[in-house]
N, C-alpha and C positions, 0 to 999 in steps of 0.2 A: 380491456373491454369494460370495465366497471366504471372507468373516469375517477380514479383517485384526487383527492387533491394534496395527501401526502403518502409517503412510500419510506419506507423503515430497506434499505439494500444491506445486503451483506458486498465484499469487497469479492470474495469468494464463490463463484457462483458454478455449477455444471458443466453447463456448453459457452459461457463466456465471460469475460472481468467484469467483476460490479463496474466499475468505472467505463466498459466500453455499452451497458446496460443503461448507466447515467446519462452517459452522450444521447444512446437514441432514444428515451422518453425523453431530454432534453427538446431534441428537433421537434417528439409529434406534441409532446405539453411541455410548452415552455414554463408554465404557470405550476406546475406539480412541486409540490415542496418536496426534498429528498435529504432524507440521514443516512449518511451510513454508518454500519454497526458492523464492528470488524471484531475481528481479534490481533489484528497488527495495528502496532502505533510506529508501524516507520515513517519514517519522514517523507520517504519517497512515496509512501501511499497516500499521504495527509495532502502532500501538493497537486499527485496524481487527480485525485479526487476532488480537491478543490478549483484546480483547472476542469475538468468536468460540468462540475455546475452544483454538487452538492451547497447544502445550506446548512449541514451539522455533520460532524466528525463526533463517533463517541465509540470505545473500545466496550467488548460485551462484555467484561466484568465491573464496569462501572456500577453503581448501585440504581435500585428500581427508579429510585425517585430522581436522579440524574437522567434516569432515560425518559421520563414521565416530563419532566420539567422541561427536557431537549424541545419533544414534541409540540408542547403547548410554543416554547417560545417560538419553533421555527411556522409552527398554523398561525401564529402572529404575527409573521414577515423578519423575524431576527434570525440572528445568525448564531451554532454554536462550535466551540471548539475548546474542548475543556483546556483549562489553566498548565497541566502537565504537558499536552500536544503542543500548544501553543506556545511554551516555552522551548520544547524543544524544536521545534519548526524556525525561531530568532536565533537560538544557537546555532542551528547548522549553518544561519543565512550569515552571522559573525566570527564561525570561527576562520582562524587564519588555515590558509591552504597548508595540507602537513601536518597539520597539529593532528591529536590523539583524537579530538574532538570531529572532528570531518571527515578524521580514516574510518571513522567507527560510521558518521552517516552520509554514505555516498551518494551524493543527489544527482547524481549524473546514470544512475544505472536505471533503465528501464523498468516498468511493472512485472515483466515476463523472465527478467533475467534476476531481479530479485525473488519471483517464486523460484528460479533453478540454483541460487543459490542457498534458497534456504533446504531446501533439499538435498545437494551437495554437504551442507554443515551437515544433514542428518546421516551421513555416510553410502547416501544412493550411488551407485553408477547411472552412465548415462542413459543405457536402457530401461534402466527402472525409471528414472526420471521422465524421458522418453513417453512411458506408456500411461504414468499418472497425468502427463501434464497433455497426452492425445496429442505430440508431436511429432516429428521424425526424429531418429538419436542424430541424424548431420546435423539439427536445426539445434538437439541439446550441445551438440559440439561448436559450434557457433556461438551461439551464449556462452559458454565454458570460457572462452577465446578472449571474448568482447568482456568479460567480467575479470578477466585475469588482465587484459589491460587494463581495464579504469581502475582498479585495485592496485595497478604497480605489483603481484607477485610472481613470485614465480610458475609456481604450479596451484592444480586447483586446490587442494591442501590447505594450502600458504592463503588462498581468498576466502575460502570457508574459515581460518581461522582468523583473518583480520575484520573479520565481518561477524562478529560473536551478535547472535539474533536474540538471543537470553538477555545478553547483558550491555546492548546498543543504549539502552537509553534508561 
């Protein structure tokens, strides 16, 4: 209602993903500059987000003046993506299929399935998962399923532990 012409998103939001937040200010102001300010530095989020439409990527423990300087660049037409993301966003896109490197960042797993798996690491069931994430537990079983394929394990155990959220990057 105010006509921004820049917008600081989190990735994380109430009733829906920063990034499906990004899309529809995308459609109604094309022209809106947007950062988002996460506390994940997944790789799947960094893409997620920059298919989107964002114009800066910056994790909120970065320091004040990295976020101060983010903004100025991006009300300037630039674009950011700090040195540490951006490296690991060319690794994931070089490492070889299989390697340690790529098990650790799976760019193939969706926005939605990477929040149920990072909750699964924290030792949730699916009900609990379920009710934080305002879905149905069939839909967390779904995901459970679909994230244990693209991971190659066996059980959800075995994906929560190949997928270490700590110590991915």
């Amino acid at each position: 209602t105010l006509k921004p012409t820049l917008v600081i998103m989190d990735i994380r939001l109430p009733n829906m993903s920063g990034i499906e937040a990004v899309r529809q200010i995308r459609k109604q102001s094309p022209d809106v500059k947007i950062l988002m300010l996460s506390g994940y530095d997944f790789n799947q989020y960094v893409q997620a987000a920059a298919r989107a439409g964002v114009d800066g990527y910056l994790v909120k423990d970065a320091p004040q003046e990295d976020l101060v300087r983010a903004l100025r660049q991006i009300a300037d037409g630039g674009a950011v993506l700090p040195p540490q993301i951006a490296s690991m966003v060319m690794r994931s896109f070089s490492a070889p299929a299989g390697t340690a490197a790529r098990m650790r960042m799976p760019t193939e797993l969706t926005i939605r399935e990477i929040d149920v798996l990072e909750l699964l690491h924290r030792g949730m069931r699916n009900t609990d998962i379920a009710e934080k994430l305002a879905i149905s537990a069939r839909t967390v079983e779904a995901h459970v399923g679909n994230i244990i394929g693209k991971l190659d394990a066996k059980s959800r155990t075995e994906a929560a532990w190949r997928f270490k959220f700590k110590d991915a990057f």
